[in-house]
Jmol script that loads the backbone (N, CA, C; Angstrom):
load data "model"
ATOM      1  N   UNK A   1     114.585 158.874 109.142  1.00  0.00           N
ATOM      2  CA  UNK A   1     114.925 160.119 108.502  1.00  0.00           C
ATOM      3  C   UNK A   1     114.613 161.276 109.446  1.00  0.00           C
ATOM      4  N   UNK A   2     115.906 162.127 109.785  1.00  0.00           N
ATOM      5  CA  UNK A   2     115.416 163.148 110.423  1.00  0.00           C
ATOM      6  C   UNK A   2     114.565 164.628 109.815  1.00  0.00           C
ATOM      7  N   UNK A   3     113.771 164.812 110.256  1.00  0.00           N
ATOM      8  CA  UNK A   3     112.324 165.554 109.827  1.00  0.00           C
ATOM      9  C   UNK A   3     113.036 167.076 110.275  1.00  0.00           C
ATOM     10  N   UNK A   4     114.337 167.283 110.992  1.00  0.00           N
ATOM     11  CA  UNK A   4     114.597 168.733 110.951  1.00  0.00           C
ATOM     12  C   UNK A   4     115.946 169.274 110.269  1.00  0.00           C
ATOM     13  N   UNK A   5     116.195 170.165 110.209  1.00  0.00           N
ATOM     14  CA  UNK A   5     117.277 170.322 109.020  1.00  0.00           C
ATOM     15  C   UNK A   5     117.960 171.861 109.897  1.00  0.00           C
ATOM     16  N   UNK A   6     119.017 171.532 109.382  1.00  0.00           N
ATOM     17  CA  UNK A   6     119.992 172.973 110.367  1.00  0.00           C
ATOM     18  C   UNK A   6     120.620 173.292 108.952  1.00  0.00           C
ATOM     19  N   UNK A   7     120.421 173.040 107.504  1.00  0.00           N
ATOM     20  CA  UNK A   7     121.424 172.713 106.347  1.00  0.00           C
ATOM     21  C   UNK A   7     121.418 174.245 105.832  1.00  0.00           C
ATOM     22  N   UNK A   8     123.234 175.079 105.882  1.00  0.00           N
ATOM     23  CA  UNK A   8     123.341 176.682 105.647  1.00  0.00           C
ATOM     24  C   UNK A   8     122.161 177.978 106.477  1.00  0.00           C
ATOM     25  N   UNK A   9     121.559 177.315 107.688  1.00  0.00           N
ATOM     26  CA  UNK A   9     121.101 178.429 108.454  1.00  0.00           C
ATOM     27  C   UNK A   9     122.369 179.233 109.317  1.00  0.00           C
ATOM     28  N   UNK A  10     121.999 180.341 108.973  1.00  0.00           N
ATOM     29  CA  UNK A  10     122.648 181.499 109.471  1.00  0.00           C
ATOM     30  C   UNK A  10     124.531 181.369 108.563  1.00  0.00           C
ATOM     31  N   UNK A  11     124.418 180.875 107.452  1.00  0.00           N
ATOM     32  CA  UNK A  11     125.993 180.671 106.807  1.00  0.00           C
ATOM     33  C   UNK A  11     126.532 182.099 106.913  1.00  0.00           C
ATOM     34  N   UNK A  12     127.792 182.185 107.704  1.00  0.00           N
ATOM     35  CA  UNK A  12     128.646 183.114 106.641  1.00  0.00           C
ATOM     36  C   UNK A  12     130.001 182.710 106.470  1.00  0.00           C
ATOM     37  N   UNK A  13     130.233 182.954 105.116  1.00  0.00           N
ATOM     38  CA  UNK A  13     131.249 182.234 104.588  1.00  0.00           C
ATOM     39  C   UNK A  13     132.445 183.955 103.705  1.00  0.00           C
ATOM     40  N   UNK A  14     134.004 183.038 104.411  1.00  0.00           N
ATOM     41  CA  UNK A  14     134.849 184.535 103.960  1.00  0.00           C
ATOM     42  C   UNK A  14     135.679 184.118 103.261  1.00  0.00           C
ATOM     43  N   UNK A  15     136.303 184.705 102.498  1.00  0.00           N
ATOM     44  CA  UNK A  15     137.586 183.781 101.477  1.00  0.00           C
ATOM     45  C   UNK A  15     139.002 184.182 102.333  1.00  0.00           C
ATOM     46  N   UNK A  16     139.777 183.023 101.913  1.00  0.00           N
ATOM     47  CA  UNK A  16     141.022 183.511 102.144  1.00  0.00           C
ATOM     48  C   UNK A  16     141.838 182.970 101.178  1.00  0.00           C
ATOM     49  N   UNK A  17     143.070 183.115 100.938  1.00  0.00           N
ATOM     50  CA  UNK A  17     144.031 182.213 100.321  1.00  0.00           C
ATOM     51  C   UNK A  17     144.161 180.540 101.148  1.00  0.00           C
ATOM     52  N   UNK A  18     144.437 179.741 100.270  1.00  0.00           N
ATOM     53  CA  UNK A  18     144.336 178.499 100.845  1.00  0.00           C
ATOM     54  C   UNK A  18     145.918 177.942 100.783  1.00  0.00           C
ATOM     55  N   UNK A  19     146.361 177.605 101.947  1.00  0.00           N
ATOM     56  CA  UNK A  19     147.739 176.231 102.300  1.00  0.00           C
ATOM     57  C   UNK A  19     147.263 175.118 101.439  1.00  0.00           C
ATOM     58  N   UNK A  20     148.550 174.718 100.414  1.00  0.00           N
ATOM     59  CA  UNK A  20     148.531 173.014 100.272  1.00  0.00           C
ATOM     60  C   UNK A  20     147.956 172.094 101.043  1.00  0.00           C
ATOM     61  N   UNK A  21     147.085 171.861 100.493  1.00  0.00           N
ATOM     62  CA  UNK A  21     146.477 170.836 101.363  1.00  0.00           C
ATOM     63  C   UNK A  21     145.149 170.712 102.251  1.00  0.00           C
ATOM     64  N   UNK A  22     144.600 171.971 101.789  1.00  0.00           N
ATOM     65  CA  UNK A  22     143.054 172.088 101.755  1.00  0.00           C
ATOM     66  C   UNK A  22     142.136 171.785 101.444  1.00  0.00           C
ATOM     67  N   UNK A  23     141.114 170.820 101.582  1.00  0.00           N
ATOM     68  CA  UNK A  23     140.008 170.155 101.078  1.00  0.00           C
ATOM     69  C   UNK A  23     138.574 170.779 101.403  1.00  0.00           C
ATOM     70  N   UNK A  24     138.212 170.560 100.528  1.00  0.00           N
ATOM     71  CA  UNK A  24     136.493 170.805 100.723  1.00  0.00           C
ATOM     72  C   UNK A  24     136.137 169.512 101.784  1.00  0.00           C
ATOM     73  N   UNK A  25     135.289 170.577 102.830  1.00  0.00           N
ATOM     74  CA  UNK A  25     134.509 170.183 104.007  1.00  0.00           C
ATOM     75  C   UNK A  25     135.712 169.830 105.515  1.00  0.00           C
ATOM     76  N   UNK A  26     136.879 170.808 104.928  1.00  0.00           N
ATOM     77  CA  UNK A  26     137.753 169.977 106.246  1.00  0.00           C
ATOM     78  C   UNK A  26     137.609 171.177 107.209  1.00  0.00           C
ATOM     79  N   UNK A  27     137.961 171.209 108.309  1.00  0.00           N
ATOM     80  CA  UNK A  27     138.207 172.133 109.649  1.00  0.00           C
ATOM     81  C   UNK A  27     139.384 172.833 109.478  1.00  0.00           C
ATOM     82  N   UNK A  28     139.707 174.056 109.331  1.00  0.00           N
ATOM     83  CA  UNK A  28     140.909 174.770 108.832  1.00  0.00           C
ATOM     84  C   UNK A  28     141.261 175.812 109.804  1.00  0.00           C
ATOM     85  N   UNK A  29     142.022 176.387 109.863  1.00  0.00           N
ATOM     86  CA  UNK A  29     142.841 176.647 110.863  1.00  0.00           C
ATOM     87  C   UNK A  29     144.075 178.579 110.086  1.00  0.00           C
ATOM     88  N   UNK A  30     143.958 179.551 110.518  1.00  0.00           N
ATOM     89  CA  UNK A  30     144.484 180.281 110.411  1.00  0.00           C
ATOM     90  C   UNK A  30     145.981 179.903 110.647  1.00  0.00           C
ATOM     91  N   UNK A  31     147.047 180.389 109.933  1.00  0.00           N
ATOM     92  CA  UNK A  31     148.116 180.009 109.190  1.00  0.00           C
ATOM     93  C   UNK A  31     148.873 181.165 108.932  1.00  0.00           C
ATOM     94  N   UNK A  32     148.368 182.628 108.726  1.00  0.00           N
ATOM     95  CA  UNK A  32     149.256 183.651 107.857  1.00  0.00           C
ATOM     96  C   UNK A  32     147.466 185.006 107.972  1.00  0.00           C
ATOM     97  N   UNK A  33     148.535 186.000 107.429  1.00  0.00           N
ATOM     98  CA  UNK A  33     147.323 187.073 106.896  1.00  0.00           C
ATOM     99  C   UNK A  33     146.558 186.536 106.462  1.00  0.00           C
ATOM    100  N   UNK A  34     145.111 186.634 106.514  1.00  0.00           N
ATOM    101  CA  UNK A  34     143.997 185.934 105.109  1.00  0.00           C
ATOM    102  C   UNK A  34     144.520 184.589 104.564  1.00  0.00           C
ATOM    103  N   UNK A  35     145.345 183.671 105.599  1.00  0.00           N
ATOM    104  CA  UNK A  35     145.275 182.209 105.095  1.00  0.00           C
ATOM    105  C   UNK A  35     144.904 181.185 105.732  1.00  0.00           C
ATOM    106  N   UNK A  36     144.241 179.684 105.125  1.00  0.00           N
ATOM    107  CA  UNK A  36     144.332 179.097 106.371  1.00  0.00           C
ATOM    108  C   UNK A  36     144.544 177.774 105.568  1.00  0.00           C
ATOM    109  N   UNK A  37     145.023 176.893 106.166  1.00  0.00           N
ATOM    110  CA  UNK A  37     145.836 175.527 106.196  1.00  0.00           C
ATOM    111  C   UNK A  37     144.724 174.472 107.121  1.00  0.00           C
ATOM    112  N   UNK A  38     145.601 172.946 106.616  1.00  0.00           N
ATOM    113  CA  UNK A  38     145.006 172.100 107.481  1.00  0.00           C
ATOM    114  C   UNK A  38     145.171 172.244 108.698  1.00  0.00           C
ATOM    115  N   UNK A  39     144.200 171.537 109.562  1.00  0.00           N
ATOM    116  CA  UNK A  39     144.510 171.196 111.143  1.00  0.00           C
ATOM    117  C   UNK A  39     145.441 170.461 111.519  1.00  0.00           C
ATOM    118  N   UNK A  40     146.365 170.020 112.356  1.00  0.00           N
ATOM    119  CA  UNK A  40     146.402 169.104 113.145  1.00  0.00           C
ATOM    120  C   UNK A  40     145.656 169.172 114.572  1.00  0.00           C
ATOM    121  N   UNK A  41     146.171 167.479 114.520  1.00  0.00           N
ATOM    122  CA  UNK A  41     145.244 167.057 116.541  1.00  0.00           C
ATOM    123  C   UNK A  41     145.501 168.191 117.298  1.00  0.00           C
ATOM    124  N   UNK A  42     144.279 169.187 117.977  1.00  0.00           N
ATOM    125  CA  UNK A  42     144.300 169.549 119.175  1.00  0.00           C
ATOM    126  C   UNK A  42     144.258 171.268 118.664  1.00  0.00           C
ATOM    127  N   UNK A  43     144.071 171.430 117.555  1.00  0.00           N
ATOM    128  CA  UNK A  43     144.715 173.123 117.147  1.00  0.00           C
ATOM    129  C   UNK A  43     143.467 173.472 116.809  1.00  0.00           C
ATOM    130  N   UNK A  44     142.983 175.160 117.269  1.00  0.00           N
ATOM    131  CA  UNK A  44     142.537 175.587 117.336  1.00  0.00           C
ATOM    132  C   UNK A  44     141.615 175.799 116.096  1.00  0.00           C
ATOM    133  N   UNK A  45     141.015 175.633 114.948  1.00  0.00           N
ATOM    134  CA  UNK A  45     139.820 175.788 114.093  1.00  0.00           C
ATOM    135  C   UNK A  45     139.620 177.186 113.729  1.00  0.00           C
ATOM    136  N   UNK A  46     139.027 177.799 113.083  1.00  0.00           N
ATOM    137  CA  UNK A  46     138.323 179.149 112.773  1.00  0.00           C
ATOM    138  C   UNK A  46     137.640 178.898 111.635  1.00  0.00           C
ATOM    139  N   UNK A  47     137.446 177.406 111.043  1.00  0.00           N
ATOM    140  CA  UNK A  47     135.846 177.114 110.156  1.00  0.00           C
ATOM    141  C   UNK A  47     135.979 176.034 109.282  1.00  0.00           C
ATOM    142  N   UNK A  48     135.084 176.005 108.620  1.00  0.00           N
ATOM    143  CA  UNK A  48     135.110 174.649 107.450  1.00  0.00           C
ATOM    144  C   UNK A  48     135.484 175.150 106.333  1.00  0.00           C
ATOM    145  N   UNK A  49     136.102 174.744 105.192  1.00  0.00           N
ATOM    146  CA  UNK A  49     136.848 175.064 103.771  1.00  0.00           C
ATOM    147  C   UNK A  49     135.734 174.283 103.330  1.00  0.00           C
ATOM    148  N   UNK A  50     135.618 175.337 102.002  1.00  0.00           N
ATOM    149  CA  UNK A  50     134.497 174.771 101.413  1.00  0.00           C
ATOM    150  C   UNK A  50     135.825 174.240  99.867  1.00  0.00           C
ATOM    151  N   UNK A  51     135.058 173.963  98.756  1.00  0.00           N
ATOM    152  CA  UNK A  51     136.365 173.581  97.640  1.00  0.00           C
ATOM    153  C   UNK A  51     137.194 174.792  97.176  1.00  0.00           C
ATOM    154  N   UNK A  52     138.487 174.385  97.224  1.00  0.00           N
ATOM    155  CA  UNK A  52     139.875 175.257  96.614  1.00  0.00           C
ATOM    156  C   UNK A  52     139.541 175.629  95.424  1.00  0.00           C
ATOM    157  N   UNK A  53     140.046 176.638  94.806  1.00  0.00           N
ATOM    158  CA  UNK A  53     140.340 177.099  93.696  1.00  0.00           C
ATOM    159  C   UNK A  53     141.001 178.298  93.307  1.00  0.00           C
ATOM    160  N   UNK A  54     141.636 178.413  92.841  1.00  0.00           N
ATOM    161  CA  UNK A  54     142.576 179.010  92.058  1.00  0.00           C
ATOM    162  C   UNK A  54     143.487 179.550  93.390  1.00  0.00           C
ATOM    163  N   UNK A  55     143.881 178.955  94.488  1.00  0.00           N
ATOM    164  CA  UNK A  55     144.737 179.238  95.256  1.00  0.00           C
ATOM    165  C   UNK A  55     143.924 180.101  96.243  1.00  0.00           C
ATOM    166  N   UNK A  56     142.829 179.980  96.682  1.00  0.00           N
ATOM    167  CA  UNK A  56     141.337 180.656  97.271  1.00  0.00           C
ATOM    168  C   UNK A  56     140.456 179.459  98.057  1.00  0.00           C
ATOM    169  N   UNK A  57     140.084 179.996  99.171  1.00  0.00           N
ATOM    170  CA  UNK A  57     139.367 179.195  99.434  1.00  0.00           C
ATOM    171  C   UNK A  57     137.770 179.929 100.030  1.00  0.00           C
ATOM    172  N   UNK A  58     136.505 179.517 100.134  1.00  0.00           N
ATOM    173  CA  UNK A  58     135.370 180.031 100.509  1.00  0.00           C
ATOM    174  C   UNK A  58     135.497 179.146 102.085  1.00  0.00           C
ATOM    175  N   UNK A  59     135.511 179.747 103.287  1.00  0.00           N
ATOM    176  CA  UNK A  59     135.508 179.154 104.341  1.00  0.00           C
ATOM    177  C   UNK A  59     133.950 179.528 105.687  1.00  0.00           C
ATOM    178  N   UNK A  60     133.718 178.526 105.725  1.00  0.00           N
ATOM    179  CA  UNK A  60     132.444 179.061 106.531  1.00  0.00           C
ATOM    180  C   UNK A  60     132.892 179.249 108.196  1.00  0.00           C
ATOM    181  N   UNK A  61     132.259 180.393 108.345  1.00  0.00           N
ATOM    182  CA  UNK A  61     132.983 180.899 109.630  1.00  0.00           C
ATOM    183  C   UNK A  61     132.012 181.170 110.742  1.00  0.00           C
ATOM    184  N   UNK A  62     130.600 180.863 110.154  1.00  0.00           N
ATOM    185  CA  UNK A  62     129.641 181.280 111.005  1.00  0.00           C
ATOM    186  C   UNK A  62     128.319 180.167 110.715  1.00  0.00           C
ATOM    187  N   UNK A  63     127.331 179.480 111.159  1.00  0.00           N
ATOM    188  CA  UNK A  63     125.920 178.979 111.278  1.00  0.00           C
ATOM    189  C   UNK A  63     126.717 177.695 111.490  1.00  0.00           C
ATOM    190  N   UNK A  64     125.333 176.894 110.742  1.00  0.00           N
ATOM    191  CA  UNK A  64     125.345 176.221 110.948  1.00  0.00           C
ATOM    192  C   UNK A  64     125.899 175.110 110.070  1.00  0.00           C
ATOM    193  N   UNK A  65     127.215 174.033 110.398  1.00  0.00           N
ATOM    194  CA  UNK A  65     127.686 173.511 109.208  1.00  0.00           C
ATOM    195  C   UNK A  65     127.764 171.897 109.853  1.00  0.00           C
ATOM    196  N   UNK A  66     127.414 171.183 108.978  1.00  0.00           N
ATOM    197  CA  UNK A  66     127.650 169.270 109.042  1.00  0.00           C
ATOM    198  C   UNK A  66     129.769 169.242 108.961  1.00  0.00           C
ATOM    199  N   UNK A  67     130.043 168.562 109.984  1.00  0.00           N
ATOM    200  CA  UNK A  67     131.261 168.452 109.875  1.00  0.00           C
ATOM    201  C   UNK A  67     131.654 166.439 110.073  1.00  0.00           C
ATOM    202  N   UNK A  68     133.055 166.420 110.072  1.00  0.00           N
ATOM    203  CA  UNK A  68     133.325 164.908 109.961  1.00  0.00           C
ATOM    204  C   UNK A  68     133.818 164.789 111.956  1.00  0.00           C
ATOM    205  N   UNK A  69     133.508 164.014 112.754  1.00  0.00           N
ATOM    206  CA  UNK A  69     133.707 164.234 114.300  1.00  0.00           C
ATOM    207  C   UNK A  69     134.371 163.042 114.593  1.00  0.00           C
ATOM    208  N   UNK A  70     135.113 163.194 115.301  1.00  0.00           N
ATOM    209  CA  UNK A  70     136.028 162.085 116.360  1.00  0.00           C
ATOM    210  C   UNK A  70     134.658 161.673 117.499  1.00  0.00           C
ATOM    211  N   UNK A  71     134.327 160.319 117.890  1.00  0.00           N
ATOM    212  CA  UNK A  71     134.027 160.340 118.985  1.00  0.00           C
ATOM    213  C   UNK A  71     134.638 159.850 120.222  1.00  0.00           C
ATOM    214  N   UNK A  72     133.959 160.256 121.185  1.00  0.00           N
ATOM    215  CA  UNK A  72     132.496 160.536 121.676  1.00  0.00           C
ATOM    216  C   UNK A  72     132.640 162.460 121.605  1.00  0.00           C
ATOM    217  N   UNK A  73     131.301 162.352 120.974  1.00  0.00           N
ATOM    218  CA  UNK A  73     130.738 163.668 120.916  1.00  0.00           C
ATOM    219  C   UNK A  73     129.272 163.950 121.343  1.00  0.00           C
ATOM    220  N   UNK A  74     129.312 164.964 122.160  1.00  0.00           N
ATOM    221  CA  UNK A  74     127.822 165.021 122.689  1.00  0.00           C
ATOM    222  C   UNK A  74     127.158 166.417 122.182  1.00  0.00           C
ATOM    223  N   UNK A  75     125.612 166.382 122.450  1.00  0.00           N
ATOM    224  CA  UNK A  75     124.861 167.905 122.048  1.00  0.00           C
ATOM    225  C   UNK A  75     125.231 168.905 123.059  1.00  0.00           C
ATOM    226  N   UNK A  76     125.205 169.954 122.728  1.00  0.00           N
ATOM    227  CA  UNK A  76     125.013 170.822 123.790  1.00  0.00           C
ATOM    228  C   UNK A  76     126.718 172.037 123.576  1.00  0.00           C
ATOM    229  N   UNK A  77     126.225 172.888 124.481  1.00  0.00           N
ATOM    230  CA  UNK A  77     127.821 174.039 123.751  1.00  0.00           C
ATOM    231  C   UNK A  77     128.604 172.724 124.740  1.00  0.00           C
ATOM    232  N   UNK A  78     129.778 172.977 123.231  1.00  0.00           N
ATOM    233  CA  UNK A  78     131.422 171.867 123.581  1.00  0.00           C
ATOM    234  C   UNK A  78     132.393 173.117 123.616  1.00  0.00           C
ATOM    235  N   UNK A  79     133.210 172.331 123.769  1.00  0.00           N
ATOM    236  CA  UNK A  79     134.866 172.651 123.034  1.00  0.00           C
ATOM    237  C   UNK A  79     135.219 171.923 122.431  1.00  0.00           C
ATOM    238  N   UNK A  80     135.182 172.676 120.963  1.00  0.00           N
ATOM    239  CA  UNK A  80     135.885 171.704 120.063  1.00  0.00           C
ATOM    240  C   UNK A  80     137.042 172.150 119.531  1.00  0.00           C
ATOM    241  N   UNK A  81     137.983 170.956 119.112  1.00  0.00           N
ATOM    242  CA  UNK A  81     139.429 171.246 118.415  1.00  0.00           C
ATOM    243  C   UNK A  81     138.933 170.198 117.063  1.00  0.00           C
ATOM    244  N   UNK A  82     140.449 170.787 116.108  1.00  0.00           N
ATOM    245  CA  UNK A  82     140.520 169.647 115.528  1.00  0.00           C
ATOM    246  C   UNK A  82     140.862 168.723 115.799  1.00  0.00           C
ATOM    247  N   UNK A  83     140.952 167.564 114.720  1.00  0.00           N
ATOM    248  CA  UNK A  83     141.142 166.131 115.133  1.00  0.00           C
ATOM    249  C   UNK A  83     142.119 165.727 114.373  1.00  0.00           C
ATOM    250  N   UNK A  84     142.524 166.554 113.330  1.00  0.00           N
ATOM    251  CA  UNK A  84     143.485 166.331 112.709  1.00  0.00           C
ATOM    252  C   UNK A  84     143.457 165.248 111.394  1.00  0.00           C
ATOM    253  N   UNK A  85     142.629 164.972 111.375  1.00  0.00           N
ATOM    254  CA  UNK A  85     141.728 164.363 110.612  1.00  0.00           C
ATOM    255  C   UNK A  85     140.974 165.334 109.412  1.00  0.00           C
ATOM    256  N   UNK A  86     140.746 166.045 109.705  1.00  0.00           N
ATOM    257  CA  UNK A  86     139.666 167.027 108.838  1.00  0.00           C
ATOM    258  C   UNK A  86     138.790 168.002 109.772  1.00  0.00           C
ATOM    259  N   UNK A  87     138.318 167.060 110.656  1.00  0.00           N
ATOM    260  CA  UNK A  87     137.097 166.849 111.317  1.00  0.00           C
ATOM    261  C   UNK A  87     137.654 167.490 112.860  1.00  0.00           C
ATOM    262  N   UNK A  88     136.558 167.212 113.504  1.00  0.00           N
ATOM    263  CA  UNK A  88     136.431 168.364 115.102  1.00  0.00           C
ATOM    264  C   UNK A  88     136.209 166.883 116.183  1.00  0.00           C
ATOM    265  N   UNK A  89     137.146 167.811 117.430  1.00  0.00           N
ATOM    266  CA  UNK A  89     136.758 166.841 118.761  1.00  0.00           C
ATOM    267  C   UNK A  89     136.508 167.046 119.936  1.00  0.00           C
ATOM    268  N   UNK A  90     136.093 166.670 120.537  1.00  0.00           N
ATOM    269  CA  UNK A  90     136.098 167.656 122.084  1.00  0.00           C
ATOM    270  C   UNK A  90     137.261 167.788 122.533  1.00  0.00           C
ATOM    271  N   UNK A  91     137.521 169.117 123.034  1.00  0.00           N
ATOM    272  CA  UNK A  91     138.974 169.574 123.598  1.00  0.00           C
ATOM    273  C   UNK A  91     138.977 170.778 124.287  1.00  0.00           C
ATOM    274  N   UNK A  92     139.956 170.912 125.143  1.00  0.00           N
ATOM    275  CA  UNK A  92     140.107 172.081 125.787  1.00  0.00           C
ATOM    276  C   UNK A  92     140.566 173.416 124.987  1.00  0.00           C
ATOM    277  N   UNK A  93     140.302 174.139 125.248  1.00  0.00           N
ATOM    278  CA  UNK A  93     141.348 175.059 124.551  1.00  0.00           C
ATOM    279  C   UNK A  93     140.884 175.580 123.197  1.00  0.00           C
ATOM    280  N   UNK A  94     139.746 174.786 122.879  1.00  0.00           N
ATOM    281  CA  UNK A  94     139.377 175.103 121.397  1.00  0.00           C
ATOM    282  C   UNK A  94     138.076 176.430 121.380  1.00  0.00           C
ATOM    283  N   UNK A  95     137.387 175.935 120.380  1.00  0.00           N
ATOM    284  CA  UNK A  95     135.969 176.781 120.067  1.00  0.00           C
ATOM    285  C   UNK A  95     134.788 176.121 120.701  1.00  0.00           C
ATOM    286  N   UNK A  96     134.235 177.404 121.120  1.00  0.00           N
ATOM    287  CA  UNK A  96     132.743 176.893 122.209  1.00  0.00           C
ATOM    288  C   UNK A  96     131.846 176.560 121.070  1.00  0.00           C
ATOM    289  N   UNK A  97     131.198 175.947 120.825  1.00  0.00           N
ATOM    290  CA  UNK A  97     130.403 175.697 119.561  1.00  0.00           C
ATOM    291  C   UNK A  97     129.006 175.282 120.083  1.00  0.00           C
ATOM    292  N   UNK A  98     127.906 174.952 119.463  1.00  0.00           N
ATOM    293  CA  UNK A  98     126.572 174.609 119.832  1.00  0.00           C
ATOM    294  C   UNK A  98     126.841 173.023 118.978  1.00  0.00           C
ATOM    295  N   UNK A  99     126.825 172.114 119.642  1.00  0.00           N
ATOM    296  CA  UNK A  99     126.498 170.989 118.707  1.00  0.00           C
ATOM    297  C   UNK A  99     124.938 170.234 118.812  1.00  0.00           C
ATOM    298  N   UNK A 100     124.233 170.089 117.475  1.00  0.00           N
ATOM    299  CA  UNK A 100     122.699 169.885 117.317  1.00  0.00           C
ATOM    300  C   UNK A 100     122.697 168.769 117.073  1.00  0.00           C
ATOM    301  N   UNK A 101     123.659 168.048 116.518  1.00  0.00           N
ATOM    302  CA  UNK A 101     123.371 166.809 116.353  1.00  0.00           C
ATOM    303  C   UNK A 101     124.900 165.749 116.131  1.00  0.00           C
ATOM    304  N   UNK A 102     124.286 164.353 116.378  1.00  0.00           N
ATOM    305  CA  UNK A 102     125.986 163.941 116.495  1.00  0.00           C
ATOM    306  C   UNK A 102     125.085 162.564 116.027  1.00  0.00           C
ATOM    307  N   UNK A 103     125.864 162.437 114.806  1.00  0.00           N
ATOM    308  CA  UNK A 103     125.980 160.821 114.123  1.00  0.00           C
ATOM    309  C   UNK A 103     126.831 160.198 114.512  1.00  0.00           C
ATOM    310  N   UNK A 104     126.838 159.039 115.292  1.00  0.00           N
ATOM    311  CA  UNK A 104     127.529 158.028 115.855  1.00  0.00           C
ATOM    312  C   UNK A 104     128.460 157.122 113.861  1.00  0.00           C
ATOM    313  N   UNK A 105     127.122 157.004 113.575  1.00  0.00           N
ATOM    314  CA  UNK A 105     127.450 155.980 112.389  1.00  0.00           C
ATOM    315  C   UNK A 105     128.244 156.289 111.417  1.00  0.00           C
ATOM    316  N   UNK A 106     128.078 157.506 110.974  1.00  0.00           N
ATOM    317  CA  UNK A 106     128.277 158.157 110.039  1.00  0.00           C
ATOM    318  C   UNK A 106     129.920 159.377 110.374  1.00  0.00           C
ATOM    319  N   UNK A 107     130.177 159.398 111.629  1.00  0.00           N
ATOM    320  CA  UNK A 107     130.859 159.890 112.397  1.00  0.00           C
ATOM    321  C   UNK A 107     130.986 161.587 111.799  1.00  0.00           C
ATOM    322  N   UNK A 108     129.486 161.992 112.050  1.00  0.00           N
ATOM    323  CA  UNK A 108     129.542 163.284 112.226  1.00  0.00           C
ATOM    324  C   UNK A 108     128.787 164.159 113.204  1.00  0.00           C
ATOM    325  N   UNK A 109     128.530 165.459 113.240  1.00  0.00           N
ATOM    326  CA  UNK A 109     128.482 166.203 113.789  1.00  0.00           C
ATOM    327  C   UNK A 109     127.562 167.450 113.074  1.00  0.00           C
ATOM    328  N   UNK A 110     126.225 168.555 113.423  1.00  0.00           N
ATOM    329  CA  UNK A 110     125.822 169.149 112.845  1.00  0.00           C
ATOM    330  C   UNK A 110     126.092 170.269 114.430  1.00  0.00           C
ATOM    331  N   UNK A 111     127.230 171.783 114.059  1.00  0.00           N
ATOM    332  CA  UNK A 111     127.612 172.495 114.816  1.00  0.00           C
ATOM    333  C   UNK A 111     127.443 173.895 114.146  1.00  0.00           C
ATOM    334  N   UNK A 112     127.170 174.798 115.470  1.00  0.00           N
ATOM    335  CA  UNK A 112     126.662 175.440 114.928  1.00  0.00           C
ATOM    336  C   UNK A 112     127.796 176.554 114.924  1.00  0.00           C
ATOM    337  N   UNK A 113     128.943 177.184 114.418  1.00  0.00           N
ATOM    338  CA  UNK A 113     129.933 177.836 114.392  1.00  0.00           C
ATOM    339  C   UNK A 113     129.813 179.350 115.355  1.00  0.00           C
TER     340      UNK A 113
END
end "model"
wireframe off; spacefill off
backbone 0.3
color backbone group
């Protein structure tokens, strides 16, 4: 059991309208004015969707958030994209991020936005 915790330090979270097809905890991606949609492989991110509702979404855009990761992923500032999947991968072109921790097993990632 890990004894340190990164869980909503430094959160900030902004709403926007949400694209079909938005899930709670996926990697989302600007789309329109104040909207954002799923990822696909390789596209640029701007945060995690927290759960939809009423055509709204709460998106975290800043600290520190547990995400779903493609590997190989390592600690240390990356570039990450999406994966198209939900989830984040190393890539060019994407967001410099701090990553604190990387579950092999569990295939995630604790980054710090």
């Amino acid at each position: 059991m890990n004894k340190i915790s990164f869980e909503n330090v430094g959160s900030l979270m902004a709403t926007f309208f949400a694209q079909e097809g938005v899930e709670d905890g996926q990697a989302v991606k600007m789309t329109a004015n104040a909207t954002v949609g799923p990822c696909e492989a390789g596209d640029t991110f701007c945060g995690v969707a927290g759960m939809p509702r009423n055509g709204a979404v709460a998106v975290q855009v800043g600290g520190f958030v547990k995400v779903p990761a493609t590997m190989p992923l390592s600690v240390g500032k990356v570039s990450l994209v999406a994966d198209g999947n939900g989830g984040v991968m190393a890539g060019e072109n994407g967001i410099t991020a701090l990553v604190v921790d990387v579950d092999t097993v569990a295939n995630t990632a604790v980054i710090c936005l």
